[in-house]
N, C-alpha and C positions, 0 to 999 in steps of 0.2 A: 504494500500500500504506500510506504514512504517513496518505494522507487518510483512509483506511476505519479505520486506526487512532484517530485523533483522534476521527474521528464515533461510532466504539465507546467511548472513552474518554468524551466529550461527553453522550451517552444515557446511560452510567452515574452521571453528576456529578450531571446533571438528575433520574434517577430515584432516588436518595439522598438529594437534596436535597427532592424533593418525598414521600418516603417519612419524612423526618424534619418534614418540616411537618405531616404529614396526623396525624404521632403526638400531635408536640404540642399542636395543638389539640383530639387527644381526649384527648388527658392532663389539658388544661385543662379541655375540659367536665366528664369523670368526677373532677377534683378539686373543682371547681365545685357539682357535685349532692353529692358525699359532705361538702362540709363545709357548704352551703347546710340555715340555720334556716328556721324552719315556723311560723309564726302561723297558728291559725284563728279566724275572728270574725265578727261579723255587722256589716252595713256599717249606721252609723247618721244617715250625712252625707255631703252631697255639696255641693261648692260649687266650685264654679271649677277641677272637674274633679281635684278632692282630695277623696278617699275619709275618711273617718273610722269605724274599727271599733273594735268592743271584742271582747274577748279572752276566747276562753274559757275560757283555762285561767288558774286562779286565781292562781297563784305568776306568770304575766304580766302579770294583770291588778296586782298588788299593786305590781311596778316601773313599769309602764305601764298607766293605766287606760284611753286611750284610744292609736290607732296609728293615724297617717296617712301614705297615701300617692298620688302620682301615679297615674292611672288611666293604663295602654298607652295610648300613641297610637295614634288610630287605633277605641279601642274604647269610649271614652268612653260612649258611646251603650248600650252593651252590658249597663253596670254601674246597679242602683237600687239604693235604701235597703231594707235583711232581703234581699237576696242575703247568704249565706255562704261565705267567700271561705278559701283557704290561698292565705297570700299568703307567698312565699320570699325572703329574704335571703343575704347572705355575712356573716357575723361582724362587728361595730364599722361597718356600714351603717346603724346605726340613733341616731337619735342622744338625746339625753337629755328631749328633751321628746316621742320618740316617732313623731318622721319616720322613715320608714324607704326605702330606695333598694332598689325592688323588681328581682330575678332573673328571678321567676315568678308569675303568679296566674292558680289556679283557680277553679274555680266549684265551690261543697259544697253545694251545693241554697239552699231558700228558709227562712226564718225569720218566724214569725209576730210580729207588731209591735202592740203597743196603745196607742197613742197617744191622751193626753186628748184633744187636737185633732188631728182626721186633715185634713190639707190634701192627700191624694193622693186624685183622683177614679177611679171603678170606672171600667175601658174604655169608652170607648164612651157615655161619659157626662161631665157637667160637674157630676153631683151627687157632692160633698163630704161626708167625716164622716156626720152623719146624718138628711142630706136623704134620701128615700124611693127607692131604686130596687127595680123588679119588675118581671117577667114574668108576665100570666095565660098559660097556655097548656091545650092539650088535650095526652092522651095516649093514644097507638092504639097499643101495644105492654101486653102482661102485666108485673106488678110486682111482685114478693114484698116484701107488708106485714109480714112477721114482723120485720123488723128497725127499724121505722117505731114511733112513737109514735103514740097518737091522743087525740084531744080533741073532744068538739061534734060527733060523726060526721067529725070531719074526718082527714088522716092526716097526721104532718110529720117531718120527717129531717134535724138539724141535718147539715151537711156544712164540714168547716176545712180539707181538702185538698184539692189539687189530683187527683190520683189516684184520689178517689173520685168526685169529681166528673163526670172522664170517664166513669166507669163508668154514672153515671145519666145524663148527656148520650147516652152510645152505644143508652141502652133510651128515653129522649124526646129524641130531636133538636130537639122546638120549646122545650125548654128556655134561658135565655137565656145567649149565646155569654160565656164567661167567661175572662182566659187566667192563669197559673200567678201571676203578678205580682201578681192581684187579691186571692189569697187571703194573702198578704201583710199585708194592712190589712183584710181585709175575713173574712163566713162566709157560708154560702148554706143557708138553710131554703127545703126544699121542701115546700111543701101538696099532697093529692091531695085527692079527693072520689071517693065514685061515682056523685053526684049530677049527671050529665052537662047537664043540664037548664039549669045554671047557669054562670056563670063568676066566677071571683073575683078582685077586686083588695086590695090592699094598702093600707088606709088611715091607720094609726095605730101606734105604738111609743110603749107605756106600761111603764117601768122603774119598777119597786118596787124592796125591799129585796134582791139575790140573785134578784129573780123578774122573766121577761118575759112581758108579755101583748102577743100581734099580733092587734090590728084588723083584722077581712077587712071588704070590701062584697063582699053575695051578689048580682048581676045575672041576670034571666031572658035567657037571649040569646038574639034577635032576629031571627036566620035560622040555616036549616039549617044542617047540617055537610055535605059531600061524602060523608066517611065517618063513621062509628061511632065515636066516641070508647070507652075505659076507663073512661079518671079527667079529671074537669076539677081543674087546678092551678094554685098560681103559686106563682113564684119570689121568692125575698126576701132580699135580699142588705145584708146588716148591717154595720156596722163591726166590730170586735175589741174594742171597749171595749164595748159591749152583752154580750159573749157570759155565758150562766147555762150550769148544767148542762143537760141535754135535759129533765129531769123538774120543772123549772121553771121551762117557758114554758108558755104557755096561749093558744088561740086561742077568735076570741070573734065574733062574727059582729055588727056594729052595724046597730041595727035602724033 
């Protein structure tokens, strides 16, 4: 009887015991998130696995113009330069030149970046800044031109998102594969034709004042198609520091 007593006694010590652990560490965490600060900013550096942002909110930016932090172990790999981050603190973790010993960091989407000199190259490629990358391609799906510009019979759709991009990737899949990080540094004009007969390359970017003119080479091509094209097109993917508004580029056909 003393034994079953003890062991009743025993199980109640241990489940009090562990009934007051389990409190205090949520006590900890929900005092942790209620008194846990909030920086949002765009990441402008990286270097030995130190983040460097600026702040978007002004009265932060005015004490700290720039905030850096250790990137999570582990995810290093995870984080590039124009991710926008909410990166969380505890109070007096931050210190006066603007290190800060992070609680938490999210991810707030992507930040367009215009850098004089783009040293990040488009996926899938080794061209930099604004050495030429393009895709000619065909198109065998229907395309509503009303929202397209046109030039020289030709048709073009400046594009800075990522989001729309899919959208005209999902109606021309021979569109060239592009991923969310590109448009970061980068913007994608698309050409059409319905001059199927032809294919077009990307030869030349001539910046004036406020104004782009892109160079195409018009090509007869040379064997059939399988199927029926639409539209012959190419793709042309620009740095950020090129970008005009849409009504002042110009395409031009060299002869």
């Amino acid at each position: 009887m003393k034994k079953k007593l003890f062991i009743f006694i025993a199980i109640i010590i241990v489940s009090f015991s562990c009934g007051i652990g389990v409190n205090y560490f949520l006590s900890k965490k929900t005092q942790t998130e209620n008194t846990s600060l909030t920086i949002i900013g765009t990441i402008v550096h990286i270097k030995d696995n130190i983040a460097t942002i600026n702040p978007q909110d002004e009265e932060v930016k005015k004490a700290y113009p720039e905030i850096k932090f250790a990137l999570p172990e582990g995810e290093e790999s995870s984080w590039v330069v124009g991710d926008i981050v909410k990166a969380k603190y505890l109070p007096g973790h931050i210190s006066e030149v603007g290190f800060i010993e992070l609680t938490a960091l999210e991810s707030n989407g992507k930040a367009r970046l215009f850098p004089p000199t783009n040293d990040v190259p488009v996926s899938n490629s080794n061209s930099r800044g604004t050495k030429n990358v393009f895709k000619s391609f065909f198109a065998y799906n229907e395309i509503e031109l009303e929202s397209f510009s046109s030039n020289n019979e030709l048709y073009y759709k400046k594009i800075t998102s990522y989001e729309e991009y899919n959208k005209y990737k999902s109606l021309i899949p021979e569109l060239r594969t592009l991923t969310e990080n590109d448009f970061i540094n980068y913007y994608l004009i698309i050409v059409l034709s319905k001059d199927i007969e032809h294919i077009y390359m990307f030869n030349d970017l001539i910046e004036n004042e406020n104004s782009l003119n892109l160079e195409l080479l018009k090509n007869k091509i040379l064997s059939e198609n399988t199927q029926t094209p639409i539209f012959s097109g190419v793709a042309i993917i620009l740095p950020n520091i090129t970008e005009v508004p849409t009504e002042n580029i110009k395409l031009t056909i060299k002869k």
